[in-house]
C-alpha positions in Angstrom: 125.3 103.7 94.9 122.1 103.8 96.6 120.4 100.4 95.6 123.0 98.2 97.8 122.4 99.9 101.0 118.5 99.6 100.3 119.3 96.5 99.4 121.0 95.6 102.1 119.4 97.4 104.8 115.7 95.1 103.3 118.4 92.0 104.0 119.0 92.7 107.5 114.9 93.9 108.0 113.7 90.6 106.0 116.2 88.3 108.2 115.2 89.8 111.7 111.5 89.0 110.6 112.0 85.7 109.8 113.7 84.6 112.5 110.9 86.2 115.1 107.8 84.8 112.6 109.7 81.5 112.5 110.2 81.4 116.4 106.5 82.8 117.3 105.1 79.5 114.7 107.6 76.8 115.8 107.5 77.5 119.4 103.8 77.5 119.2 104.2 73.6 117.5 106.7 72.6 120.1 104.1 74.4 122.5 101.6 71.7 121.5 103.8 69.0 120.9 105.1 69.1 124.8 102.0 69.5 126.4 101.5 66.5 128.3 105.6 66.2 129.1 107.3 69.3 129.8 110.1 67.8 129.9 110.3 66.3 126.6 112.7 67.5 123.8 109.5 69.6 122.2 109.6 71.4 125.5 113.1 71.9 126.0 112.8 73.6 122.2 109.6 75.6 122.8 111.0 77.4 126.4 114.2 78.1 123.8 112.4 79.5 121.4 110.2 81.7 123.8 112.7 83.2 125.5 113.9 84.6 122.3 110.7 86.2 121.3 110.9 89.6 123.4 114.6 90.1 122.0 114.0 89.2 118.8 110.7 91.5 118.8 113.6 94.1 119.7 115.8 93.6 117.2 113.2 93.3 114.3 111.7 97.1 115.1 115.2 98.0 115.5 116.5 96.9 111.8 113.0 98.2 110.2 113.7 101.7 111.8 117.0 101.2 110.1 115.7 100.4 106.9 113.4 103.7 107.0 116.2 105.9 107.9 118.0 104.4 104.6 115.9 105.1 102.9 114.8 108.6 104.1 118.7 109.6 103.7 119.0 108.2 100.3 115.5 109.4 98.3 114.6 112.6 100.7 112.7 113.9 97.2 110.6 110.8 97.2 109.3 111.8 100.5 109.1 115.4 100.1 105.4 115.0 99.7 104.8 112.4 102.2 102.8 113.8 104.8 105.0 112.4 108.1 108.5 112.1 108.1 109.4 108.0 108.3 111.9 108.9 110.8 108.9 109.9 112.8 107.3 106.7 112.2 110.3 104.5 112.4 111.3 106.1 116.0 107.7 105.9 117.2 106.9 102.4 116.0 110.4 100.8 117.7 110.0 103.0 121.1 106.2 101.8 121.9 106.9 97.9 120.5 110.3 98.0 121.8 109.1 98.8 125.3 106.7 96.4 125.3 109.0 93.7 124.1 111.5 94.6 126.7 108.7 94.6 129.4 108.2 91.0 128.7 111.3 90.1 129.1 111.8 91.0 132.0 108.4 90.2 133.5 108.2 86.5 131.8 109.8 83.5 133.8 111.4 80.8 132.7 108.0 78.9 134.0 107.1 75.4 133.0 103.5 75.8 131.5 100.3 74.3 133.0 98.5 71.9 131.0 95.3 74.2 131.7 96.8 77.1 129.6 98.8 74.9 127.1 96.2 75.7 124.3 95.9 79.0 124.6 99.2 79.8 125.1 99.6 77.5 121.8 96.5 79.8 120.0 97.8 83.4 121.0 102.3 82.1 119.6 100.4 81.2 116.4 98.5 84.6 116.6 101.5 86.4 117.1 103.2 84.9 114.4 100.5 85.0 111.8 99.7 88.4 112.5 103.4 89.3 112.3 103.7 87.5 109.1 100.4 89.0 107.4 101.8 93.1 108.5 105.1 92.1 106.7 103.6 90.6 103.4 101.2 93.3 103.5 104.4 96.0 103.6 106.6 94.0 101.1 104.1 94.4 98.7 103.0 97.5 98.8 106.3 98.9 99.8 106.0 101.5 97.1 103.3 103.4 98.2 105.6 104.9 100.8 107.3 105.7 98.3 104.6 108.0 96.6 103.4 110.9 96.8 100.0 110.1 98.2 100.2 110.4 102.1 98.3 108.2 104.3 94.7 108.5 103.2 96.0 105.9 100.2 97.7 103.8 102.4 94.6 103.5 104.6 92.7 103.0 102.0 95.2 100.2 100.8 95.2 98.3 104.2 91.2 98.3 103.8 91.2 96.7 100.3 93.7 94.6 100.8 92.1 92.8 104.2 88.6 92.9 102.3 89.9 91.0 99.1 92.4 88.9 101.1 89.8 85.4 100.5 89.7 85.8 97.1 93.2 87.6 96.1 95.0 84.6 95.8 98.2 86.7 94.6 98.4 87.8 98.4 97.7 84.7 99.7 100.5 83.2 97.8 102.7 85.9 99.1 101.6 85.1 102.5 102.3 81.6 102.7 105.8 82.1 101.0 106.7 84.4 103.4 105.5 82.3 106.4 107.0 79.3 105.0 110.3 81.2 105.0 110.3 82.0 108.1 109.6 78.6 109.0 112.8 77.2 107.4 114.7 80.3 108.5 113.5 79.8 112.0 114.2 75.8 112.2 118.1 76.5 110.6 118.1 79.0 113.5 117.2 76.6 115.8 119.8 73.8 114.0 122.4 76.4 114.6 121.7 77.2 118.3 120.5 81.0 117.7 117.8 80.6 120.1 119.8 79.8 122.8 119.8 82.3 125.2 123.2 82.0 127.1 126.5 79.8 126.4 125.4 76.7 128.8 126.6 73.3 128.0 124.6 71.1 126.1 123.7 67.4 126.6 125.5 65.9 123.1 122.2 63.9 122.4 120.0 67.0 122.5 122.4 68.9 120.1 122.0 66.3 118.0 118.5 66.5 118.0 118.2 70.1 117.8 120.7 70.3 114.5 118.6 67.2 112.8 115.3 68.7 114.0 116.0 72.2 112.4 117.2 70.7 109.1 114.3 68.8 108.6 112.0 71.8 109.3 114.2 74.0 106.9 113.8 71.3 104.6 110.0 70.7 104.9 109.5 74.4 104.8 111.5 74.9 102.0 110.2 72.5 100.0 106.7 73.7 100.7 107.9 77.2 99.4 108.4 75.7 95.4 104.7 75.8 94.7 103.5 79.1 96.7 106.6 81.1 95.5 105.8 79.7 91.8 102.1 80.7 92.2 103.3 83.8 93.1 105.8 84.6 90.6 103.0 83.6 88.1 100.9 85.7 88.7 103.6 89.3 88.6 102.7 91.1 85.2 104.0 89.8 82.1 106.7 92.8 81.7 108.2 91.5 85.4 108.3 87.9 83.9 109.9 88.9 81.0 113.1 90.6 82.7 112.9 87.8 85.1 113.3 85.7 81.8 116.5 86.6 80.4 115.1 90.3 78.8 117.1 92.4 82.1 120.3 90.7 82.4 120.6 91.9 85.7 117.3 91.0 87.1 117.1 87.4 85.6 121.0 87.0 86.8 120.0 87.6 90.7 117.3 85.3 90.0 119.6 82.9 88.9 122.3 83.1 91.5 119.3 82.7 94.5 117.6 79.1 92.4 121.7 78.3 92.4 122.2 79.2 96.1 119.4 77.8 97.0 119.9 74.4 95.8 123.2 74.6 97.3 121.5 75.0 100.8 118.9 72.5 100.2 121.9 70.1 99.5 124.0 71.0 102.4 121.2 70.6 105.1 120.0 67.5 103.3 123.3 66.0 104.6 123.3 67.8 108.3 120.0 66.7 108.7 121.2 63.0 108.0 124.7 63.5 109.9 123.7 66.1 112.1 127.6 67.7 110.1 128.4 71.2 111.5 130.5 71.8 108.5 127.2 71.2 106.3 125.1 73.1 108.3 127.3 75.8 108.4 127.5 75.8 104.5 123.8 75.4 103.9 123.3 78.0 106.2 125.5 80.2 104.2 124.1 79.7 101.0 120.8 80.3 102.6 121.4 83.7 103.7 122.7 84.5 100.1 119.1 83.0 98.7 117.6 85.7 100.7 120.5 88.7 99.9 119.6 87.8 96.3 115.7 87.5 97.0 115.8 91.1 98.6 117.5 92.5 95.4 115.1 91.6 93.0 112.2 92.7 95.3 114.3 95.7 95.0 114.0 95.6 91.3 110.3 95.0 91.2 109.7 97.9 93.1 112.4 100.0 90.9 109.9 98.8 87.7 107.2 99.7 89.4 108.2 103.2 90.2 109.1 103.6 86.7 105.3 104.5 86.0 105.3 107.1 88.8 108.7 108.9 88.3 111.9 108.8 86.4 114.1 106.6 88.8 117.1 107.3 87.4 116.6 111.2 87.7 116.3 110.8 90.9 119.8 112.5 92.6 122.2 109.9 93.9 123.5 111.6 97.4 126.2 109.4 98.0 129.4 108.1 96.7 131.0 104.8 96.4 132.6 105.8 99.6 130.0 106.9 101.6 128.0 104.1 100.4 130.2 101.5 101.7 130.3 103.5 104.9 126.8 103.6 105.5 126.8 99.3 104.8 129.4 99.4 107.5 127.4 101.2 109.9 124.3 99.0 109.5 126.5 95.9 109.9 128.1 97.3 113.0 125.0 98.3 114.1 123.1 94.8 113.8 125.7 93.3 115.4 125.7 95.9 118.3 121.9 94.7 118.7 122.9 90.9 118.7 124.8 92.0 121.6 122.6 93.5 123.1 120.4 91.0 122.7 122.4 88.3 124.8 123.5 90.6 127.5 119.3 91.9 128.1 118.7 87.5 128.1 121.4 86.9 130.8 120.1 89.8 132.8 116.9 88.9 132.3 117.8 84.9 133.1 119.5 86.5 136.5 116.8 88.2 137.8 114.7 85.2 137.1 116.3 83.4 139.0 
C-alpha cells in the first residue's frame, strides 16, 4: 500500500507547482499587457496573481517537504545509504524559502507599478517562473537518483550534465515545455476559478466574467500546446516504457488511458465555460483536470518503479504499512494541505491589513 500515498503525496507536490509556475508566467504577461493602464483588466489580474506568489511559494515547499517525508517513512532501506537524511533536506529547504516567501509578503504592497520598472518587474516574474519550472523538470526526471544509493557527488554531477547538454537534449527540453505549459493552463483554470483571489471581496459581474473566459481560453491555448511537446516527449522514453504504455502492462497503459479520457473531458467542459463563462462547466472541466494530473503522477510513478527495476528488486522492498495505515497517512496529507490553504488566506488578509 505504499504506491498511493507516493502517488498521492507527487499529486499534491505537482499541483502546488503548477499553480505557483503558472502564476509567476501569467502574472508576468498581464504585467506586460497592463503597462501603460494600470487600471485595465490585465492589471486588475496581474496584482491578483502577485499577491498570491509569496503564499503559493509557501505552500509548494510545504507539500514537497511532505512528499520527502512520504517517502522517507515508506522506503527507509532505499535511503539507508543516502548520505543526508531527506528529512534534513526537506525541513531545511521549506524553513530558508519559506522565510523568504513569508518576508515578501509582508514587506510587498499592494502598489500600482511605475511604468519605469514595468519591464523589469516583467523580466525578473518570467525569471522566477522559468527557473522554478526548469528545478522541477530537472527533479521529476531524475527523481530516482534520490532514490539510489549514490549520495550527492552523482547528483552533482547530474545537475552539471544535465545544464551542459540542456541545448541539444531535446528529451529535456520537451519535458520542460510540457511542464511549463501545464502550469500555464493549470494557472489560467486557477485564475477562471478565482484561486488567486486573495480575500472574499465582491466582484464587479463583468470582471468575473472576464476572469472565467480569460482562464479558459489560456487553459485551453496551453493545453492544446501541450499535444505536441508531451508527444515528443513520450517518443522519445525507451522502447520497453512504450511498450507497457501500449497495452503490454495493463495497468500502466490503463492510467494512461483514463488521463487521454479525462482529459478530453476537461478540454470539452472549458471549451463551453470559455464560450458561456458556465460555472457548472468550469467546475466539471476543472474536475476532470485534476484527475488528468492524479493519473499523470501515477504513471510517472510507474516509470520510475521500471526504472528502479535495474537497480533493485522493488517488490522486495518491505511494505511498512497496511491498508489502514495507508489510508491514514492519505488523510493526514489531505488534512494537511488543506490546513495550508488556510493558512494561506488568513497570512493574505493579515498581510492585506497591515497594508493598508
Amino acid at each position: 500500500m505504499s504506491d498511493p500515498i507516493i502517488i498521492f503525496s507527487s499529486f499534491l507536490t505537482a499541483i502546488a507547482g503548477n499553480l505557483l509556475v503558472g502564476a509567476a508566467l501569467l502574472c508576468a504577461v498581464f504585467n506586460w499587457l497592463g503597462r501603460h493602464d494600470r487600471d485595465s483588466t490585465a492589471a486588475a489580474f496581474q496584482r491578483r496573481l502577485y499577491r498570491a506568489l509569496p503564499s503559493l511559494s509557501f505552500f509548494w515547499l510545504s507539500q514537497a517537504a511532505l512528499h520527502l517525508l512520504s517517502v522517507a517513512i515508506l522506503f527507509p532501506a532505499i535511503y539507508s545509504g543516502f548520505e543526508t537524511n531527506p528529512l534534513v533536506l526537506g525541513a531545511a529547504a521549506t524553513v530558508a524559502l519559506g522565510a523568504f516567501a513569508m518576508q515578501q509578503l509582508y514587506l510587498s504592497k499592494e502598489k500600482k507599478s511605475s511604468s519605469t520598472k514595468t519591464d523589469k518587474a516583467t523580466l525578473l516574474l518570467l525569471l522566477i517562473g522559468i527557473l522554478v519550472s526548469a528545478g522541477t523538470t530537472w527533479f521529476q526526471e531524475n527523481y530516482q537518483l534520490f532514490l539510489m544509493d549514490h549520495g550527492f557527488a552523482r547528483v552533482a554531477s547530474s545537475i552539471t550534465q544535465g545544464l551542459l547538454t540542456f541545448p541539444t537534449n531535446f528529451y529535456s527540453q520537451s519535458a520542460f515545455l510540457h511542464y511549463s505549459a501545464a502550469s500555464i493552463a493549470m494557472g489560467g483554470l486557477a485564475l477562471a476559478l478565482g484561486l488567486y483571489e486573495s480575500s472574499k471581496k465582491d466582484e464587479d459581474p463583468p470582471l468575473e466574467i472576464k476572469r472565467i473566459k480569460s482562464g479558459a481560453w489560456i487553459f485551453l491555448a496551453a493545453t492544446i500546446f501541450q499535444a505536441p511537446a508531451g508527444g515528443f516527449y513520450y517518443n522519445m522514453l525507451p522502447a520497453e516504457m512504450m511498450s507497457r504504455i501500449a497495452g503490454s502492462d495493463q495497468t500502466v497503459s490503463t492510467i494512461f488511458g483514463i488521463s487521454l479520457v479525462l482529459m478530453t473531458v476537461a478540454i470539452g467542459c472549458i471549451a463551453r465555460a470559455a464560450f458561456s463563462a458556465s460555472r457548472f462547466s468550469l467546475n466539471a472541466g476543472s474536475l476532470a483536470a485534476v484527475g488528468t494530473v492524479l493519473c499523470m503522477m501515477a504513471s510517472r510513478h510507474q516509470m520510475r518503479t521500471m526504472t528502479l527495476e535495474t537497480y533493485l528488486n522493488v517488490d522486495t522492498l518491505p511494505d511498512l504499512t497496511s491498508t489502514e495505515t495507508a489510508l491514514a497517512i492519505i488523510v493526514l496529507l489531505l488534512a494537511l494541505s488543506n490546513g495550508l490553504f488556510y493558512l494561506k488566506q488568513r497570512l493574505f488578509d493579515l498581510g492585506d491589513r497591515s497594508g493598508g
